[in-house]
DOTORKE-808329 format. One record per residue: residue number from 0; x, y, z of N, C-alpha, C in turn. Coordinates in nm, 4 decimals. Each point is the difference from the previous one (the first is absolute). Layout:
{resi=NUM&n_c1=X&n_c2=Y&n_c3=Z&ca_c1=X&ca_c2=Y&ca_c3=Z&c_c1=X&c_c2=Y&c_c3=Z} $
...
REM end
This chain:
{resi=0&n_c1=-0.7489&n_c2=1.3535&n_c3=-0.9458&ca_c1=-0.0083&ca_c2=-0.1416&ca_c3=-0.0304&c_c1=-0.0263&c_c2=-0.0182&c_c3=-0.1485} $
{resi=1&n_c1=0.0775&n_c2=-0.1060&n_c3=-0.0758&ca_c1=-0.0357&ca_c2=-0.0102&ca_c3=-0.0976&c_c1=-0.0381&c_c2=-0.1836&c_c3=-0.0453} $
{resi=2&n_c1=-0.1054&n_c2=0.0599&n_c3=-0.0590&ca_c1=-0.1027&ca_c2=-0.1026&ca_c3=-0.0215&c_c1=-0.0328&c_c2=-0.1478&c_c3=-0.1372} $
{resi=3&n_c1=0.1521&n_c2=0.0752&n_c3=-0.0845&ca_c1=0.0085&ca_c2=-0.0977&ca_c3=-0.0924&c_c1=0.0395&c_c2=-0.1336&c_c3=0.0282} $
{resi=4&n_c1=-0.0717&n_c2=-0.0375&n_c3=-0.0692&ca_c1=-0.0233&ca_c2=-0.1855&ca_c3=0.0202&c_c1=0.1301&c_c2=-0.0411&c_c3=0.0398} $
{resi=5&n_c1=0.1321&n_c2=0.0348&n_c3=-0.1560&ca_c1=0.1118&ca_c2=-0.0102&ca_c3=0.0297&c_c1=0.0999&c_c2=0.0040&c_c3=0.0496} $
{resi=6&n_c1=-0.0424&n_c2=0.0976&n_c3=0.1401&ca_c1=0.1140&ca_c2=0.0960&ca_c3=0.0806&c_c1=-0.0027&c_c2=-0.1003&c_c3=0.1175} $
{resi=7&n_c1=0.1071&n_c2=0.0206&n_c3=0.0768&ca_c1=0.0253&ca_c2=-0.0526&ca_c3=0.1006&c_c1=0.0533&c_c2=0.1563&c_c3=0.1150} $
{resi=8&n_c1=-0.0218&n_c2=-0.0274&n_c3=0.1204&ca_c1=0.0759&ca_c2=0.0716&ca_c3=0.0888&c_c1=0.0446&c_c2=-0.0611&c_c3=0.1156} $
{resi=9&n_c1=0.0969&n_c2=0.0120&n_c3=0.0579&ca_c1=0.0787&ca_c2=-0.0610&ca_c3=0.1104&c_c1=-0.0446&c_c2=0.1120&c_c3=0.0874} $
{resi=10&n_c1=-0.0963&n_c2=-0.1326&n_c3=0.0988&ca_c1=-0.0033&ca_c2=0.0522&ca_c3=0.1523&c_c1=0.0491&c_c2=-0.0706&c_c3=0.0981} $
{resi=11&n_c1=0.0753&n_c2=-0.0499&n_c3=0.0384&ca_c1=0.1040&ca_c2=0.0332&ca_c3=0.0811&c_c1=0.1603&c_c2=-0.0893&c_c3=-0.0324} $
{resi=12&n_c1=0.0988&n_c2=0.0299&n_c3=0.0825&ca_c1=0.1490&ca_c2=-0.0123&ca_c3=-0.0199&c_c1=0.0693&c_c2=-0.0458&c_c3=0.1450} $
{resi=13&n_c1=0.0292&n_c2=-0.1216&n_c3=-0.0406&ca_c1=0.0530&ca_c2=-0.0320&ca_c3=0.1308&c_c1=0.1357&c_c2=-0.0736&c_c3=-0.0096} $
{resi=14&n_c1=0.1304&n_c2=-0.0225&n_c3=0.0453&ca_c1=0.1061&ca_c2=-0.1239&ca_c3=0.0382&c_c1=-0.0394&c_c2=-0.1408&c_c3=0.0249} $
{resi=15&n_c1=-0.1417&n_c2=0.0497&n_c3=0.1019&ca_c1=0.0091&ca_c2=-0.1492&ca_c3=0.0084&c_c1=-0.1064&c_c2=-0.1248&c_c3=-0.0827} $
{resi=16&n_c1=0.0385&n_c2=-0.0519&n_c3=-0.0525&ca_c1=-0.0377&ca_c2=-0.0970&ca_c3=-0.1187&c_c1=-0.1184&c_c2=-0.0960&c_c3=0.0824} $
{resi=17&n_c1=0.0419&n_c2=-0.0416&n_c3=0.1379&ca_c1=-0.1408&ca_c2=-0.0668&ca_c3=0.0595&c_c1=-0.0934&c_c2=0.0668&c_c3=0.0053} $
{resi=18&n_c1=-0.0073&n_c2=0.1630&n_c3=0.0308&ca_c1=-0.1043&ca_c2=0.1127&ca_c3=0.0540&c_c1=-0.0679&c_c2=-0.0026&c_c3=-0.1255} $
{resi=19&n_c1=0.0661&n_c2=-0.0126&n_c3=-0.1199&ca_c1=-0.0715&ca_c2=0.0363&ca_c3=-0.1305&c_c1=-0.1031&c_c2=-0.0775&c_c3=-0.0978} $
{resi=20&n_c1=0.0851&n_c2=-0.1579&n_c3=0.0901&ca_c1=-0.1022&ca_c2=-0.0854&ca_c3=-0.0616&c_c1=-0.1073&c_c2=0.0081&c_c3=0.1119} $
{resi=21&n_c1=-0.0298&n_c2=-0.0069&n_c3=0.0593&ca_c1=-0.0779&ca_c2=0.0206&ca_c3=0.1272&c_c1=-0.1151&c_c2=0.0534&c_c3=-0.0417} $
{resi=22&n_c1=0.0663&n_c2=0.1739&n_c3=-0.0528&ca_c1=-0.1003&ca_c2=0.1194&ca_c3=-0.0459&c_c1=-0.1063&c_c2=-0.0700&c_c3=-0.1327} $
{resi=23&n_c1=0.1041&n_c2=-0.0923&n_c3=-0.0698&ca_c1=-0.0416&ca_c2=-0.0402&ca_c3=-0.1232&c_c1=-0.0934&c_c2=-0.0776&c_c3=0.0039} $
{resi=24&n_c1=0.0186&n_c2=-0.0802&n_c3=0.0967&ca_c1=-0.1703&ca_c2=-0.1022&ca_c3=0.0073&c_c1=-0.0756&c_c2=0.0585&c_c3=0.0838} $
{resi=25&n_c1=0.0369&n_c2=0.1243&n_c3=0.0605&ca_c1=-0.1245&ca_c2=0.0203&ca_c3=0.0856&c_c1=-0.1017&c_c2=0.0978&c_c3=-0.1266} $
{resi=26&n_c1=0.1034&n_c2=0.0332&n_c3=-0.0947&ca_c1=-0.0931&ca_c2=0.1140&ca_c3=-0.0776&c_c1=-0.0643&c_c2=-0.0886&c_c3=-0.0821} $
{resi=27&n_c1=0.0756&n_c2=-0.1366&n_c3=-0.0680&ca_c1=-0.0954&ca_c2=-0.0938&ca_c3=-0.0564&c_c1=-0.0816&c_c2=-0.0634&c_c3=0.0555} $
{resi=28&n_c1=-0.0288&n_c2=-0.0291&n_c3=0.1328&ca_c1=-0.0967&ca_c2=-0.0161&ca_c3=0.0922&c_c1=-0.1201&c_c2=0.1059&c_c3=-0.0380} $
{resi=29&n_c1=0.0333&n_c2=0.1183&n_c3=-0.0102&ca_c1=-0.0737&ca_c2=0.0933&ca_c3=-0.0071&c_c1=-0.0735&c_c2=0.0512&c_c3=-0.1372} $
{resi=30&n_c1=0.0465&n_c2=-0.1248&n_c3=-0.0982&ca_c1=-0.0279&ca_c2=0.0733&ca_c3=-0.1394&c_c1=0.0351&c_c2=0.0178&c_c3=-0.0828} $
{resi=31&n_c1=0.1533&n_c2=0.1004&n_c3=0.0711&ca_c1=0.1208&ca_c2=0.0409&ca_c3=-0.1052&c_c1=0.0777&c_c2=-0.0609&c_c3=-0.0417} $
{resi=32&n_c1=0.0397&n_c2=0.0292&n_c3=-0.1402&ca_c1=0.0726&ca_c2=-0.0961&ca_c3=-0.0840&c_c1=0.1312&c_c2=0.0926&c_c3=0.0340} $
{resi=33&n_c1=0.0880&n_c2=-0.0788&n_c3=0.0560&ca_c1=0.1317&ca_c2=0.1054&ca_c3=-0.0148&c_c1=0.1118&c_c2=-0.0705&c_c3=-0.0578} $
{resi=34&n_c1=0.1055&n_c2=0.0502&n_c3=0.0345&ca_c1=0.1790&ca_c2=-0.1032&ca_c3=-0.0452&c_c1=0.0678&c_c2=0.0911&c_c3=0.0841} $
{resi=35&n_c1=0.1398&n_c2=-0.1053&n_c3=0.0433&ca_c1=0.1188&ca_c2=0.0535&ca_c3=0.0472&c_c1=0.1133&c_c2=0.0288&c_c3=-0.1128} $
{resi=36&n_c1=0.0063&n_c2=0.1093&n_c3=0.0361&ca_c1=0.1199&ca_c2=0.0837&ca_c3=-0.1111&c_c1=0.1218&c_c2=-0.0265&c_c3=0.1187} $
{resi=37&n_c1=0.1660&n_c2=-0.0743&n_c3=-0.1010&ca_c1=0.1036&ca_c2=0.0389&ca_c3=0.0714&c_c1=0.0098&c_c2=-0.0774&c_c3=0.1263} $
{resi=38&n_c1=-0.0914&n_c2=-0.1289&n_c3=0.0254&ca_c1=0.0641&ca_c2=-0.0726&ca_c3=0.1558&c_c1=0.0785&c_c2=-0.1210&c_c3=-0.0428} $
{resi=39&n_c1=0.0481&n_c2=-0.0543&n_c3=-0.0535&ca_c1=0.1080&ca_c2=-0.0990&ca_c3=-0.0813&c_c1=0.0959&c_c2=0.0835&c_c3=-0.0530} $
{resi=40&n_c1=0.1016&n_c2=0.0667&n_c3=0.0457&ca_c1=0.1723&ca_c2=0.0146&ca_c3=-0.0490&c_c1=0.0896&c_c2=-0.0524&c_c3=0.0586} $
{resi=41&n_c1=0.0137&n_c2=-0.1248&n_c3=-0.0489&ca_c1=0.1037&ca_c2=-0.0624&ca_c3=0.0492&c_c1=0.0198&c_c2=-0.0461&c_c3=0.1200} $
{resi=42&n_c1=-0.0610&n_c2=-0.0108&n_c3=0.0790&ca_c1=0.0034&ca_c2=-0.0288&ca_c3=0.1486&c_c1=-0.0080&c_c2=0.1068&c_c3=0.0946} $
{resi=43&n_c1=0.0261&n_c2=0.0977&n_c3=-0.0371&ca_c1=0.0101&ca_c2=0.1562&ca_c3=0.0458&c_c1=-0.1585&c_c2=0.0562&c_c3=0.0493} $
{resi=44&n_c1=-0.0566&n_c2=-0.0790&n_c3=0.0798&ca_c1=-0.1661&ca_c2=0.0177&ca_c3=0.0339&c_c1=0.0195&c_c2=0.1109&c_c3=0.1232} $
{resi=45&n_c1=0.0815&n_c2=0.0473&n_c3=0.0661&ca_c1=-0.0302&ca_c2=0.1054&ca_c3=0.0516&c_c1=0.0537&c_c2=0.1177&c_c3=-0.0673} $
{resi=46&n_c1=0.1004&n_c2=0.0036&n_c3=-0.0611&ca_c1=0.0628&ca_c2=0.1216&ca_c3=-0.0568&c_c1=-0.0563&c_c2=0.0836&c_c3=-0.1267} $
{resi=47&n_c1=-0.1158&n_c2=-0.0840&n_c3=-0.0507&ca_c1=-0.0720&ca_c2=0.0239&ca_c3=-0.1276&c_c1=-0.1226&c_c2=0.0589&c_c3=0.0307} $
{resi=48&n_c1=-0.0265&n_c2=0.1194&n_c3=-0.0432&ca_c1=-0.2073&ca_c2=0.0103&ca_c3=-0.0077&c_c1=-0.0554&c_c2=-0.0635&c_c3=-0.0690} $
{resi=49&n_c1=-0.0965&n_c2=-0.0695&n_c3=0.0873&ca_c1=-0.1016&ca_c2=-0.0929&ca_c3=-0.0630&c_c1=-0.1343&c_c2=0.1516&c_c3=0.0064} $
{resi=50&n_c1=-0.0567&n_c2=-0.0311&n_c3=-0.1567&ca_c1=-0.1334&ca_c2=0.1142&ca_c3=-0.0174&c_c1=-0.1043&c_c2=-0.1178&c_c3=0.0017} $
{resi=51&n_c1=-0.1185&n_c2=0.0484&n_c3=0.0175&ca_c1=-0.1138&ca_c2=-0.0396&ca_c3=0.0017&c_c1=-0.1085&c_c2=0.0616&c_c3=-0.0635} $
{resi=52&n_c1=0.0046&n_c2=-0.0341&n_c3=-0.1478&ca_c1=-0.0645&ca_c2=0.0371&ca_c3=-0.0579&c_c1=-0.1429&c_c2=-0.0439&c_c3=-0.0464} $
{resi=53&n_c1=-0.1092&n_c2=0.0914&n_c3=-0.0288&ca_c1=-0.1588&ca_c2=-0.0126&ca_c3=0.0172&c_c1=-0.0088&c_c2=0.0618&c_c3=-0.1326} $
{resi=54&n_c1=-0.1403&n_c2=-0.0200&n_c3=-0.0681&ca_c1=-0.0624&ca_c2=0.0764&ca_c3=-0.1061&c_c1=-0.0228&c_c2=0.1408&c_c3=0.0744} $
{resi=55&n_c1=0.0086&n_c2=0.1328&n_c3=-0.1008&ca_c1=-0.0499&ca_c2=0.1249&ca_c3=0.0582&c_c1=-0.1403&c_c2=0.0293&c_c3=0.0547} $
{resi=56&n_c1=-0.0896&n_c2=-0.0924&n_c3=-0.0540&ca_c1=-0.1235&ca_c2=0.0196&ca_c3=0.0667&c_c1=-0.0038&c_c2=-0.0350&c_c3=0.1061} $
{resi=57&n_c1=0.1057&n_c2=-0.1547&n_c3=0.0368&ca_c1=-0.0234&ca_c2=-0.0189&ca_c3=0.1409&c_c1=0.1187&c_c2=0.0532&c_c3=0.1163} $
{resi=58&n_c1=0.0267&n_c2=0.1183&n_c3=-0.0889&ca_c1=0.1162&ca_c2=0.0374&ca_c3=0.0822&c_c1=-0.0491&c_c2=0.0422&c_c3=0.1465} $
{resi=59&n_c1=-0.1260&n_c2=0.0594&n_c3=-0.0072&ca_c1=-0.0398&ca_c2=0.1056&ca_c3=0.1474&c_c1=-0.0443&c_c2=-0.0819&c_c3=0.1165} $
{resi=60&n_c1=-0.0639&n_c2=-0.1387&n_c3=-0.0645&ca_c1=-0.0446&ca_c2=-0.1104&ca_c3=0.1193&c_c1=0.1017&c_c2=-0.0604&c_c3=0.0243} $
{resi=61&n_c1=0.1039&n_c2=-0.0435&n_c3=-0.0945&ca_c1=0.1670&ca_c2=-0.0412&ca_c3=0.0470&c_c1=0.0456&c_c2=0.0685&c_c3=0.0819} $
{resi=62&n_c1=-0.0036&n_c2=0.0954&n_c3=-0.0242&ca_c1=0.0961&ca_c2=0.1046&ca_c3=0.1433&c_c1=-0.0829&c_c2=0.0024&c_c3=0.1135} $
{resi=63&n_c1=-0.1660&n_c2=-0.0274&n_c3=0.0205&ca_c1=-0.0554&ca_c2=-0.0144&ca_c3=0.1107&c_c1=0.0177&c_c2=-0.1236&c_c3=0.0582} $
{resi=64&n_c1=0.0003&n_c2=-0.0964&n_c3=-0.0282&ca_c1=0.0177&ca_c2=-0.1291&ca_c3=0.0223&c_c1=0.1472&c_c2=-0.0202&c_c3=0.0732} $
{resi=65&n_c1=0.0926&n_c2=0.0544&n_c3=-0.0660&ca_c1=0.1812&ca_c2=0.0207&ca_c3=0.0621&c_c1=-0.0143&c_c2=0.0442&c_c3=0.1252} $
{resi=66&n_c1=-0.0683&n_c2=0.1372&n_c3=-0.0115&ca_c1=-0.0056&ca_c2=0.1189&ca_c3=0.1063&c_c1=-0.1255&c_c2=-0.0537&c_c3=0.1383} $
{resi=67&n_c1=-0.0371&n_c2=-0.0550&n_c3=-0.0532&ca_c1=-0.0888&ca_c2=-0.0859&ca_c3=0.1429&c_c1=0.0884&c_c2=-0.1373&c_c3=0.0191} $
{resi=68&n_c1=0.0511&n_c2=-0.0592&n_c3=-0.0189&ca_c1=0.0901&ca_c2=-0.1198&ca_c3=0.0048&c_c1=0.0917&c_c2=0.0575&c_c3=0.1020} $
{resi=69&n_c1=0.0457&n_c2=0.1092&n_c3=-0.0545&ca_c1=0.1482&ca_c2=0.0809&ca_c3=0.0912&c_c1=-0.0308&c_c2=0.0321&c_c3=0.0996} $
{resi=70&n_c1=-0.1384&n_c2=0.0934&n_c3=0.0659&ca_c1=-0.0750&ca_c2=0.0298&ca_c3=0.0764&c_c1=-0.0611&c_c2=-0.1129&c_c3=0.0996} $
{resi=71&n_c1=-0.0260&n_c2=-0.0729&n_c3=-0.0594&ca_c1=0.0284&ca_c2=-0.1921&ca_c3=0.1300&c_c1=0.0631&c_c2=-0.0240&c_c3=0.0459} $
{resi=72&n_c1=0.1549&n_c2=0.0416&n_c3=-0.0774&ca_c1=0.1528&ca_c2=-0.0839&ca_c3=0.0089&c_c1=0.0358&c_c2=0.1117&c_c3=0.1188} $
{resi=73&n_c1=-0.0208&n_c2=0.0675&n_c3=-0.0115&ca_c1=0.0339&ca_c2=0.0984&ca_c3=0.1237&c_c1=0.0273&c_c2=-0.0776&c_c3=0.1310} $
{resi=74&n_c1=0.0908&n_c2=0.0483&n_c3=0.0599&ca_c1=0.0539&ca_c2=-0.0806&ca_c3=0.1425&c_c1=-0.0700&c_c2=0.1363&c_c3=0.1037} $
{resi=75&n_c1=-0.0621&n_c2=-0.0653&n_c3=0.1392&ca_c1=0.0047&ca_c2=0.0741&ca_c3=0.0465&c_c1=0.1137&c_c2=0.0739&c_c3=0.1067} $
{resi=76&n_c1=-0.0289&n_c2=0.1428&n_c3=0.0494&ca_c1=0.0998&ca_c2=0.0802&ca_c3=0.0233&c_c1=-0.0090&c_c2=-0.0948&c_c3=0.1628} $
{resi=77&n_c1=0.1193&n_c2=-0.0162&n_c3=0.0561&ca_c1=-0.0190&ca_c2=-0.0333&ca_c3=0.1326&c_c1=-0.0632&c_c2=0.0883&c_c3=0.1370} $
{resi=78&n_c1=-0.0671&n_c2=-0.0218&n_c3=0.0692&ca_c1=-0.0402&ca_c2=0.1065&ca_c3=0.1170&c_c1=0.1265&c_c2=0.1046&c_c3=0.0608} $
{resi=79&n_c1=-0.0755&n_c2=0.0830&n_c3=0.0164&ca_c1=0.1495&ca_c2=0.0857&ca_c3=0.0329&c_c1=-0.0412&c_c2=0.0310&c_c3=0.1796} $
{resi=80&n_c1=0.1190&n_c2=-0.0352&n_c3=0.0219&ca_c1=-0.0521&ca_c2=-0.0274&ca_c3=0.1535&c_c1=0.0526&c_c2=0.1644&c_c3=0.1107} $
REM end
């Protein structure tokens, strides 16, 4: 991890442009100052990676915050009969 004021790192990469703003206020909910890299080309909102980018210090609670979000979103498996 790197810790300069100035750095940025992208934690996570997705197509879809709703999922990202989503991530984006939940991390500013949380604190983090982030931006979407790349979700405006032209109308092209699924075919483009949208990044989600955080300061490097808050890169490690960004990726916890994603990674428990995803871990909710989980569907469960149906009974297997």
């Amino acid at each position: 991890m790197n810790n300069d004021a100035n750095e940025v790192e992208v934690v996570y990469i997705t197509n879809d442009v709703y999922e990202a703003e989503i991530l984006r206020n939940e991390l500013h909910g949380a604190g983090i100052k982030c931006e979407l890299d790349g979700m405006s080309q032209g109308g092209f909102t699924e075919l483009v990676e949208t990044k989600l980018l955080v300061r490097a210090w808050d890169a490690d609670r960004a990726r916890r915050i994603i990674e428990a979000r995803s871990a909710d979103k989980a569907e469960p498996t149906p009974p297997s009969e």
